[in-house]
C-alpha positions as CSV (number, residue, x, y, z in Angstrom):
1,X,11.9,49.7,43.3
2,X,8.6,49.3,46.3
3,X,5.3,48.2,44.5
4,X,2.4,48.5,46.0
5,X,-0.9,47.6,45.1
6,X,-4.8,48.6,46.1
7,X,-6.4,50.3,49.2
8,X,-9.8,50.2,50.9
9,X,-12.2,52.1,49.0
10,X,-15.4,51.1,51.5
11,X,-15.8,53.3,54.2
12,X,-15.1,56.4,54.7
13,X,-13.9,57.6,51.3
14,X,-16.9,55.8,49.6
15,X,-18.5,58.6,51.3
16,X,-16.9,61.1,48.8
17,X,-17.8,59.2,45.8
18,X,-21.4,59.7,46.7
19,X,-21.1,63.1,46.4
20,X,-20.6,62.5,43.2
21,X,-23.5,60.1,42.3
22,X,-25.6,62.9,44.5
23,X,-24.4,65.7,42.4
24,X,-24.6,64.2,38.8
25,X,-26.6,66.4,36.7
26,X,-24.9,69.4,37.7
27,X,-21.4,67.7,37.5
28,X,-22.5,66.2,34.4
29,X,-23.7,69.9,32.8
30,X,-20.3,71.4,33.9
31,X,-18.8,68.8,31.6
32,X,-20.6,69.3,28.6
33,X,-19.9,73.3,29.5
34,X,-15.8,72.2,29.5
35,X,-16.2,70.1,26.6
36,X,-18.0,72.6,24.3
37,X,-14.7,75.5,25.0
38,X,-12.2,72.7,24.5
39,X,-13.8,71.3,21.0
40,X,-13.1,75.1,20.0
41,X,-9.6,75.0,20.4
42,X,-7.5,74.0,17.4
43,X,-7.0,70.3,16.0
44,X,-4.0,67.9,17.6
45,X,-1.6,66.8,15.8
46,X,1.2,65.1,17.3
47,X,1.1,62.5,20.6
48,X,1.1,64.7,23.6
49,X,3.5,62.3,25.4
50,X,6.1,60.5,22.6
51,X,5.2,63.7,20.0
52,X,4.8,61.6,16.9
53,X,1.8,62.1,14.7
54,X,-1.6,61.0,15.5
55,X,-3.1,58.4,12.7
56,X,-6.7,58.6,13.3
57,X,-9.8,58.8,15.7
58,X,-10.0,55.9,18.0
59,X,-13.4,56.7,19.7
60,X,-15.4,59.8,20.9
61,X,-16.8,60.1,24.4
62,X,-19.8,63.2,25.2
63,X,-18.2,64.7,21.7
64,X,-14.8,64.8,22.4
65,X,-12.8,62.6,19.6
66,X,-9.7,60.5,21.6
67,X,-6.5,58.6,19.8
68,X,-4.8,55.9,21.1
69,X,-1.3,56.3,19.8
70,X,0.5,53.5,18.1
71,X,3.8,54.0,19.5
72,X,3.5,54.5,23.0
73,X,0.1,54.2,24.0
74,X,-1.5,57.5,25.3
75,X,-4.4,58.4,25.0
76,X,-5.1,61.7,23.0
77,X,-7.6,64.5,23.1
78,X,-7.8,65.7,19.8
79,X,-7.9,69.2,20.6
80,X,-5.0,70.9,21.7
81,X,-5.4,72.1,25.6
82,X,-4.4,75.4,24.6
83,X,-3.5,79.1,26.9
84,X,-7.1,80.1,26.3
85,X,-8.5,76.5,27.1
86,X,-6.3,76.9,30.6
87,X,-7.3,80.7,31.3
88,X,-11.1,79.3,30.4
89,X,-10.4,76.3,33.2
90,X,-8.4,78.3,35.7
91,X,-8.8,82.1,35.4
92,X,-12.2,82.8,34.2
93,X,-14.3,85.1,36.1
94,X,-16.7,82.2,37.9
95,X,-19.9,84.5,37.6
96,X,-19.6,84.8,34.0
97,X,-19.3,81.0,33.2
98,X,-21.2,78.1,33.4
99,X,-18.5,76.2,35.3
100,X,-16.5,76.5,38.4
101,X,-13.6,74.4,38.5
102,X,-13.2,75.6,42.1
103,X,-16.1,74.5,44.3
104,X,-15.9,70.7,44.3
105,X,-12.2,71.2,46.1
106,X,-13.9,73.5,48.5
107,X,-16.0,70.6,49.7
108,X,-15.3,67.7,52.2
109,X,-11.9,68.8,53.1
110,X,-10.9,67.1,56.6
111,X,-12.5,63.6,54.9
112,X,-10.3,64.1,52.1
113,X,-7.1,65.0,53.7
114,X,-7.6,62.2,55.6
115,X,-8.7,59.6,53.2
116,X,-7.1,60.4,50.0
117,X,-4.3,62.5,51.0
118,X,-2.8,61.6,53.9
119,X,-2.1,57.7,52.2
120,X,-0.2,59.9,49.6
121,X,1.8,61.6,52.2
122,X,2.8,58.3,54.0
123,X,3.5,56.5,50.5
124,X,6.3,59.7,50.3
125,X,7.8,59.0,53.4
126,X,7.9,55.0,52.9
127,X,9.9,56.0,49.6
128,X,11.9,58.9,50.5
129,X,13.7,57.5,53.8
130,X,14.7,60.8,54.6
131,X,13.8,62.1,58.4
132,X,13.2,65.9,57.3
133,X,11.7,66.2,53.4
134,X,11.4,69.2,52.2
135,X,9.1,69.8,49.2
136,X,7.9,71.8,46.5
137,X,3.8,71.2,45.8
138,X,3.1,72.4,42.1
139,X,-0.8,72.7,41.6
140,X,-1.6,71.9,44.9
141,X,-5.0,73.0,44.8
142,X,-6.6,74.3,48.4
143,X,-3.7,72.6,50.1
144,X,-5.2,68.9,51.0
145,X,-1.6,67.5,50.0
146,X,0.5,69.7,51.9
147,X,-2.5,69.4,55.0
148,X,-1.5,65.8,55.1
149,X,2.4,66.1,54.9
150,X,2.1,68.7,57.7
151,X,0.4,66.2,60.0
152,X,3.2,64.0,59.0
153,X,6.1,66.6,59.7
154,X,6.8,67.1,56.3
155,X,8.0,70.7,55.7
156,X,6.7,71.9,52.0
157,X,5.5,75.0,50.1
158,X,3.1,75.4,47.3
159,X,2.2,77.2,44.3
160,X,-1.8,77.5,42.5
161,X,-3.2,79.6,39.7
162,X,-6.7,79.8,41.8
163,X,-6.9,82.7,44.7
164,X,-9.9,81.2,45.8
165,X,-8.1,78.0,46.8
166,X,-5.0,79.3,47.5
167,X,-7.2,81.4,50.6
168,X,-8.8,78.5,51.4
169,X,-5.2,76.2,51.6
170,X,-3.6,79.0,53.7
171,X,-6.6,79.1,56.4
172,X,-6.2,75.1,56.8
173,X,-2.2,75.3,57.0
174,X,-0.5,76.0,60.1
175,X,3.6,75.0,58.9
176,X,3.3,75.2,55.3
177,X,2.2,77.9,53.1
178,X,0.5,78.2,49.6
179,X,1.7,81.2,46.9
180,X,-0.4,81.8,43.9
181,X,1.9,82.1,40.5
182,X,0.8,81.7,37.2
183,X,1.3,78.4,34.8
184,X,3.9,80.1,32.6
185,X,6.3,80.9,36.3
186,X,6.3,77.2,37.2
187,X,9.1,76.4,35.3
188,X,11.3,79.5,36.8
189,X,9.8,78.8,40.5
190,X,11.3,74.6,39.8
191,X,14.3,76.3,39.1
192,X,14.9,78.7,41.4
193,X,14.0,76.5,44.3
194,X,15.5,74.1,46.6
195,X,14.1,70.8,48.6
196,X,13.9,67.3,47.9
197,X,11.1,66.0,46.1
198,X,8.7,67.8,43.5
199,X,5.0,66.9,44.4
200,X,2.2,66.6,41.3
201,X,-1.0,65.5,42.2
202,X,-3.1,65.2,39.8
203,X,-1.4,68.0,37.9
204,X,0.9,66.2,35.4
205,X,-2.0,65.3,32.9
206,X,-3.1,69.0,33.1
207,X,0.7,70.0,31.8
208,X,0.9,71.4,28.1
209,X,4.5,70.3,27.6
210,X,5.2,66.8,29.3
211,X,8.7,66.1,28.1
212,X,9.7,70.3,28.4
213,X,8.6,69.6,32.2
214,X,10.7,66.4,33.0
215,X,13.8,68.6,31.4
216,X,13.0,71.2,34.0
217,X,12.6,68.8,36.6
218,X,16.2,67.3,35.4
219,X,18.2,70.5,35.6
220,X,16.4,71.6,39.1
221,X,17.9,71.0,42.5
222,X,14.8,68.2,43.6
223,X,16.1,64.8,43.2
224,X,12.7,63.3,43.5
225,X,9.4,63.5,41.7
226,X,6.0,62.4,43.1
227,X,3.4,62.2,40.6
228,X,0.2,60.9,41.3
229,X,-2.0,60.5,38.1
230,X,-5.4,59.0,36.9
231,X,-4.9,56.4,34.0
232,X,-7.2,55.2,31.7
233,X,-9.1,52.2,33.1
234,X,-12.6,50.6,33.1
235,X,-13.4,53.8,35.0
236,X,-12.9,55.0,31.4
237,X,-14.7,52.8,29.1
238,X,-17.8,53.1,31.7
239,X,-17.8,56.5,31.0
240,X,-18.1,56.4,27.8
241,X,-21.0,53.5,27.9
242,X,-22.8,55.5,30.8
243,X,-24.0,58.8,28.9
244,X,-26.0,60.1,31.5
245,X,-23.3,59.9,34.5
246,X,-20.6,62.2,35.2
247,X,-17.1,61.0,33.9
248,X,-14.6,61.9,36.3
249,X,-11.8,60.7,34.5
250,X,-12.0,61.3,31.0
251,X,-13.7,64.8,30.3
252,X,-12.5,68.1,29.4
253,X,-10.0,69.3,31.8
254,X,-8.1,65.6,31.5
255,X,-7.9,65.8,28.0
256,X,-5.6,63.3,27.7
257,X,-5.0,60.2,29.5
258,X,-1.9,58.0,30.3
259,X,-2.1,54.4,29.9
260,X,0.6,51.5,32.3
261,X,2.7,52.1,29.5
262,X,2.8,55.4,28.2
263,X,3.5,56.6,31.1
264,X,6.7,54.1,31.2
265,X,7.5,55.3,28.0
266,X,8.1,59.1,29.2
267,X,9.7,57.8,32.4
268,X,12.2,55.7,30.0
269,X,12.7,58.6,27.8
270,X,13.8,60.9,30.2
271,X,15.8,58.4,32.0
272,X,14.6,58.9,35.2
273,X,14.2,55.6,37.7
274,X,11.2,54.4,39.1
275,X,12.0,54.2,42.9
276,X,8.4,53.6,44.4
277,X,5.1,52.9,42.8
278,X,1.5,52.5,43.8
279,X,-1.9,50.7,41.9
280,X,-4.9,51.9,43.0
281,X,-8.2,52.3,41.8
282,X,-11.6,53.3,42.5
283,X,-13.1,51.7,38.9
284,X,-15.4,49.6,40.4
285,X,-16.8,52.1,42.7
286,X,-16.9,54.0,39.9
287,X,-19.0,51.0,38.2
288,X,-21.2,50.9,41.2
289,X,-22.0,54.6,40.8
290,X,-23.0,54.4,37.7
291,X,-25.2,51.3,38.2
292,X,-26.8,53.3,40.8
293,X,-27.4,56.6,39.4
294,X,-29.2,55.1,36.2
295,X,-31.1,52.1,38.2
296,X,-34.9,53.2,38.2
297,X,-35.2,50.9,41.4
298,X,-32.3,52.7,43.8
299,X,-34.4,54.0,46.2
300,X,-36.3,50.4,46.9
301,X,-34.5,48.9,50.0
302,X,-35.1,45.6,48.2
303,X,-32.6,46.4,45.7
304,X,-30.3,48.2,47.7
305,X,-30.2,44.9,49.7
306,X,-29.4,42.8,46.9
307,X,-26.9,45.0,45.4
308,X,-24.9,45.1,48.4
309,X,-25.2,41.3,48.1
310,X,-24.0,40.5,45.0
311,X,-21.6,43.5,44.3
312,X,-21.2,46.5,46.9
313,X,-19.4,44.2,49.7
314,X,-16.8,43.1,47.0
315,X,-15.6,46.0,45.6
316,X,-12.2,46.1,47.5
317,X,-11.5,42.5,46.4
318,X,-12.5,42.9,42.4
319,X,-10.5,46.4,42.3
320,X,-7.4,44.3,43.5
321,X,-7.8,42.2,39.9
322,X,-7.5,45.3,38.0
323,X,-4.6,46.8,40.7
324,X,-2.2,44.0,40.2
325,X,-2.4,43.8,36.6
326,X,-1.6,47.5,36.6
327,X,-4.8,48.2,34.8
328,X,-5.8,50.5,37.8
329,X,-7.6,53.9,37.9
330,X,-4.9,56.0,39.5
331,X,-1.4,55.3,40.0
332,X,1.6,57.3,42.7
333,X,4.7,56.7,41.7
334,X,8.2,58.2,42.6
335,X,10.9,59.1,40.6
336,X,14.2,60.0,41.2
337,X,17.0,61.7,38.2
């Protein structure tokens, strides 16, 4: 098994995180819109990951109540992400809700193939040592992914539930190619496909079933899995101290988290084997956005001055702390049956 840990975060793709400290109250409304459908779906009962029963209420963050389960970990929405919850989050006619999902994917996207993707795509090929992969990209969103792996010569089709990004993805590809099919046709697509590795970026923690997917994923023809997730961190816990900043982590359509080990646990369960993995996290960017966005003196150039001082400059080097004690905001990491 390759471990790697940490990546620059200053730059370039601090750039996209502004967007988010630029866009808060809006962001911020659009979770409280999620939130409010998903505490109307019916109660949780049993761990989403290890499926035992869920003692009690650990802590509630912007009125969602969360468990931390005593035998493996994960971290529990206590609502239960249900078909109508999904068809609210991915289906809904946009000019009838409050929310659209869509739009922030629509946004930036030659900045974030380039700085969040196309890392992802070489982190495949420095695991899979294979001169031509060919993969299947579930959720894959406006295409950003398989953008990357096409600069990189890595053949692969897709599948979304969104037409609007599933346009967008096929207008930015020029080799690979986006199809839309609904959530309840990805398990027949897995198996009726062929290639070598099974792509999920940021898709596993939206899955219903977690364990019914790795059994898929067993009896396919795709001896690899790359799953990129975001784990609960100190991006967490300063999302639910900062009230008035938009979580990006732990919110409505994430409405469950995994944690170092829970997501061990499923790995272990399933008996798959860990060939590559990769710590990374953008926590204390995420601590520097919400520092900013609730400072009353962020627009004196006094205080930006000293901020960049004492904190901005760093953030690569105290992100590492957190990245090699696994304790990171997002983690890649490569299976294989």
């Amino acid at each position: 098994m390759k471990t790697f840990y940490s990546k620059k975060i200053l730059g370039d793709f601090a750039k996209i995180k502004k967007s988010l400290q630029d866009k808060n109250s809006s962001l911020l409304n659009e979770v409280l819109s999620i939130n409010k459908m998903y505490l109307k779906q019916k109660r949780r009962k049993y761990c989403k990951n290890c499926l035992k029963p869920i003692k009690k209420i650990s802590f509630v963050s912007f009125g969602v109540s969360y468990s931390l389960c005593k035998v493996c970990n994960h971290i529990n929405g206590l609502n239960e992400d249900t078909d109508r919850f999904l068809n609210y989050l991915y289906y809904s006619d946009q000019k009838k809700e409050k929310i659209n999902y869509a739009k922030r994917y629509l946004e930036d996207y030659e900045i974030k193939v380039k700085n969040i993707y196309l890392p992802k795509a070489k982190f495949l090929k420095k695991i899979i040592k294979k001169k031509n992969i060919k993969l299947l990209d579930l959720g894959c969103g406006g295409g950003h992914f398989l953008k990357a792996c096409e600069n990189l010569n890595i053949q692969g089709s897709g599948y979304d539930s969104n037409k609007k990004l599933i346009d967008l993805a096929n207008k930015k590809l020029k080799k690979n190619d986006v199809s839309f099919a609904k959530i309840e046709d990805i398990n027949r697509i897995i198996l009726n496909s062929d290639g070598d590795c099974i792509s999920l970026i940021s898709v596993l923690e939206h899955i219903q079933n977690p364990s019914h997917f790795f059994k898929i994923f067993k009896k396919s023809n795709f001896k690899y899995i790359y799953i990129s997730i975001p784990l609960f961190s100190l991006t967490s816990l300063l999302e639910h101290s900062f009230k008035n900043v938009f979580p990006r982590n732990l919110y409505g359509p994430h409405t469950h988290m995994y944690t170092k080990e829970s997501i061990y646990y499923i790995i272990k369960k399933n008996n798959l084997k860990i060939v590559g993995e990769w710590w990374f996290g953008s926590d204390f960017s995420d601590l520097s956005r919400s520092l900013i966005t609730t400072s009353k003196s962020k627009n004196s150039a006094d205080y930006k001055l000293l901020f960049n001082k004492f904190f901005y400059k760093h953030i690569d080097k105290l992100q590492s702390v957190l990245d090699k004690e696994k304790l990171s905001s997002d983690l890649q990491i490569i299976l294989k049956k």
